[in-house]
N, C-alpha and C positions, 0 to 999 in steps of 0.2 A: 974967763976965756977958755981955759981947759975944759970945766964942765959943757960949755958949748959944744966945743969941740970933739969931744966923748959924744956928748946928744948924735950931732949931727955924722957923724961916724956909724952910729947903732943905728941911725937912720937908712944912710945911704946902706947897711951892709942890711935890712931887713929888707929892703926895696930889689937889690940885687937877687937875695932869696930866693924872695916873692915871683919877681919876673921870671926866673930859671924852676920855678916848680909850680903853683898854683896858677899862673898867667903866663905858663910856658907860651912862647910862641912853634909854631912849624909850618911847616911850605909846604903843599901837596906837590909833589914830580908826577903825577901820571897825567898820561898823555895821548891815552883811548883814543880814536876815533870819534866822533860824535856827527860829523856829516849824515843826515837822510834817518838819524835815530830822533825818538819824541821823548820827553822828558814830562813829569807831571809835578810839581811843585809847590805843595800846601802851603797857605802863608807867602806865596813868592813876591807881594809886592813890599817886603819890607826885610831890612836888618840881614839877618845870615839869609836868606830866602833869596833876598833882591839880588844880592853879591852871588850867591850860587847860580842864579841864573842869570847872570849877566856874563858870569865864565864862560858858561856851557852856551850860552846864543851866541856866545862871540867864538866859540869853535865847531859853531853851525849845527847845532841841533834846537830840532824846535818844540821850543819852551811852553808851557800851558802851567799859567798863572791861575792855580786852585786857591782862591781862596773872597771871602764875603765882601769887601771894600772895593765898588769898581770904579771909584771915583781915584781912591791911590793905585790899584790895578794899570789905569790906565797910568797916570803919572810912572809909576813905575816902566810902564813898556816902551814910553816917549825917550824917557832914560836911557833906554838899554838899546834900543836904536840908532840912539846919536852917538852913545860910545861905540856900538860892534857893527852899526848898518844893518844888524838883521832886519829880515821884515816879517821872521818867522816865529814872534813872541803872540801869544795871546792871552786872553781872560774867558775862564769860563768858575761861573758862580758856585762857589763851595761853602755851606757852613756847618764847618762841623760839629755846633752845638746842636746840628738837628740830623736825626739819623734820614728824613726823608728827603733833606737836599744832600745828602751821602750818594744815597741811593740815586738821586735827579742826577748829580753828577757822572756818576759811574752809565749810567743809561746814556745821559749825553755823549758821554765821552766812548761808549761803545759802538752807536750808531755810526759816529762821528771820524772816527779815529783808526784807521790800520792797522798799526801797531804800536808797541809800550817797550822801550828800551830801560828808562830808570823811574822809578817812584821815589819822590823824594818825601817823608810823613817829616816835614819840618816846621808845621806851625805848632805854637804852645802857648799858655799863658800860665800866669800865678792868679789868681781871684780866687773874690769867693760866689759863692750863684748855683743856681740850675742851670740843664740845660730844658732846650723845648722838650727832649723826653725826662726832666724830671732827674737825670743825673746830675751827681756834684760837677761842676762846669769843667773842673782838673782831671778830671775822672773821665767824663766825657766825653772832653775837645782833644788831649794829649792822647785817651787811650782808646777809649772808644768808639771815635769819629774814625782813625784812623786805621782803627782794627777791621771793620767794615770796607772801607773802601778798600784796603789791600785785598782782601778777599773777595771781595765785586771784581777787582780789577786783574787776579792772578793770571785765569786763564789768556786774558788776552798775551800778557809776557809768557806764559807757557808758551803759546803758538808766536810768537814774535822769534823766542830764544833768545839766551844770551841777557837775561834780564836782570837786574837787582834792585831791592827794595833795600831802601836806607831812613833808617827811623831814628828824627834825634834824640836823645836820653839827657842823661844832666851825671857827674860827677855824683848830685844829689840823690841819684839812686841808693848809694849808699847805706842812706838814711833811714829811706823806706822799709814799710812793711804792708801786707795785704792780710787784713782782716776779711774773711772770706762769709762769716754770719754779718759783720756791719756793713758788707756790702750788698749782699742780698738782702738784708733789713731796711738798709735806708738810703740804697740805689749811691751810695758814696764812699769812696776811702776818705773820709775825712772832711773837717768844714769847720765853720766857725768863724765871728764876728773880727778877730784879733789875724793880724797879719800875722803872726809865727805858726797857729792854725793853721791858717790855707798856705803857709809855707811848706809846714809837713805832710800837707795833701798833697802837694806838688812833688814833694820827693817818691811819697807812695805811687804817684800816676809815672814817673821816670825810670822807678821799678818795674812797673809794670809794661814799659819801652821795652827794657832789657831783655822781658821774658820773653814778651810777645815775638822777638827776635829768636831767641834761642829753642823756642817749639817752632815758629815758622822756618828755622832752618831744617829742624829733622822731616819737617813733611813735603819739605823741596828737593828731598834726598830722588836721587831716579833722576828727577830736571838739570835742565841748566840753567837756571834762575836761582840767585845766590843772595842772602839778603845780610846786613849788617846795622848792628845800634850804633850812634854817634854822640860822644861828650864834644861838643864844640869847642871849648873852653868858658870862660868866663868874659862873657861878651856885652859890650854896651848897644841894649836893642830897644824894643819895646814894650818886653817881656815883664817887665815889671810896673807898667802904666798905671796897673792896679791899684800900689800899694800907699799906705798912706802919706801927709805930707813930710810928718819927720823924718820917714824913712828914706824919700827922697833926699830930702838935704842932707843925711846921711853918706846916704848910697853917693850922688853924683860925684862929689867933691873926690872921692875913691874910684867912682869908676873913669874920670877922665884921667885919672893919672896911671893904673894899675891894669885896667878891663883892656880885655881887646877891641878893636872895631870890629865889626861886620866881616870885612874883608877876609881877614888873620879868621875869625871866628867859621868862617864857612871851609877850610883848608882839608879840614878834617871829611867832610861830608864832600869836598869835590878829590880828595884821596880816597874812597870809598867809590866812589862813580869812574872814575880815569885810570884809578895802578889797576894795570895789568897783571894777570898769574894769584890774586887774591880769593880767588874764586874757593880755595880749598878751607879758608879762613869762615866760611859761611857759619852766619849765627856768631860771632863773635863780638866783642864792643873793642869802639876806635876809640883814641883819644893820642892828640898831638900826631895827628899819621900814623901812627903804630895801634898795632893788636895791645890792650891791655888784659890782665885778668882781672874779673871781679869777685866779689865774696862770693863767699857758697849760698848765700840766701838768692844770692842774681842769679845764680846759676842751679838752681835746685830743680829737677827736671819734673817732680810729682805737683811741685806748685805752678809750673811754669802749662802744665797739661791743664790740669785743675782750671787756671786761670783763662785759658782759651777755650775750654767748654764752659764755662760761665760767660762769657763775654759772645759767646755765640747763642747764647739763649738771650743774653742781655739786648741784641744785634735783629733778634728773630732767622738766625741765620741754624741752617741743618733739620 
């Protein structure tokens, strides 16, 4: 009985832990305006995406659903309709594994579109793969795809004002590191048969969130367009769809009990869009509503340059 009772003590006090640090919860308080502002949303028909934009249509701004699935797209907007009554949610086709529906998009949405109050870069995956150009798929879709369309899409938030770009990252930044000859070698940070592989490509491409964040705030400098990276938390999405089957019966069994939902998971990215007076915070990384600091590798300004003049010849952009 005591040996139980010990167990299940060292149980409940690691679960306490766990919830209070690595699956912190927090609440976004801000409370922006968002009437007659357009919002853009990679990814938005699913997990932290769907939740994000289900806030923001519900406090009347209209929503555009970037991303490749228009069959969950649509499910998605039927969604977010019955709960908020918007009528101001849509779909317009994004994949970011291909730099030339990058491009289709950003032209759509140029012609199309007035103004850009928030960019949300919130779609991601873990795989392993190409993309249509021949990049590693983590490399590609997380940094890549993304790198591009912000840059197609700045000027419009230049002239809109008031603008910010919010790019997710991961915790797993951390991890990361940018081999700068393997990636002009073999068009990839990383790859391989074995999910721990394409795990550490995935942290290399979250690294590369961070950066991309911290050179695109110095060249925002002069604007009012203000941009930030987001660690979500550890959320139960569909981010990991990829991986194999043990891993799953692994993983699930831990993430119903420990991961966040959706909901809890998108807080951090709709505190990033909504607090007010953040604006001076430009180029910083969130995590649980607050400014955190990162290592100095996340924060190294000569790699962080480096990497946006490679990813602009990678892009054909300049």
């Amino acid at each position: 009985m005591v040996p139980l009772l010990f167990v299940a003590v060292v149980l409940l006090g690691a679960y306490v832990l766990l919830t209070q640090t690595l699956f912190k919860r927090a609440k976004c308080k801000g409370n922006a305006a968002m009437s007659g502002k357009t919002v853009i949303i990679t990814g938005g028909n699913t997990g932290i995406g769907k939740a994000t934009a289900l806030h923001l249509a519900r406090k009347g701004a209209r929503v555009i659903l970037a991303c490749r699935n228009r069959n969950k797209a649509a499910a998605a907007i039927a969604e977010i309709e019955t709960q908020t009554g918007s009528t101001d949610v849509i779909y317009v086709h994004l994949d970011l594994a291909s730099l030339k529906s990058v491009r289709s998009f950003a032209e759509t949405f140029l012609k199309t579109e007035s103004r850009l109050d928030l960019l949300i870069n919130n779609a991601g995956l873990v795989a392993d793969g190409r993309t249509e150009d021949g990049y590693g798929i983590e490399f590609g879709v997380n940094h890549l795809g993304h790198f591009l369309l912000t840059n197609l899409l700045l000027e419009r938030m230049k002239k809109t004002g008031g603008g910010r770009v919010i790019t997710l990252s991961s915790m797993a930044h951390r991890w990361g590191h940018i081999d700068f000859n393997a990636l002009v070698a073999n068009k990839d940070l990383g790859t391989g048969r074995y999910s721990w592989q394409f795990f550490h490509a995935y942290c290399n491409s979250k690294l590369c969130n961070v950066l991309f964040t911290h050179e695109l705030a110095k060249r925002l400098k002069g604007t009012d367009v203000t941009c930030y990276s987001v660690h979500p938390g550890v959320v139960r999405t569909e981010l990991s769809r990829n991986v194999g089957l043990w891993q799953k019966i692994f993983i699930q069994p831990v993430a119903w009990l420990l991961f966040l939902d959706p909901e809890m998971g998108a807080q951090t990215t709709l505190h990033c869009a909504l607090q007010e007076g953040i604006e001076p915070l430009s180029g910083k990384y969130f995590s649980c509503c607050e400014a955190q600091e990162v290592s100095a590798h996340a924060r190294d300004d000569k790699v962080a340059l480096k990497l946006w003049e490679v990813s602009e010849k990678l892009c054909g952009l300049g």
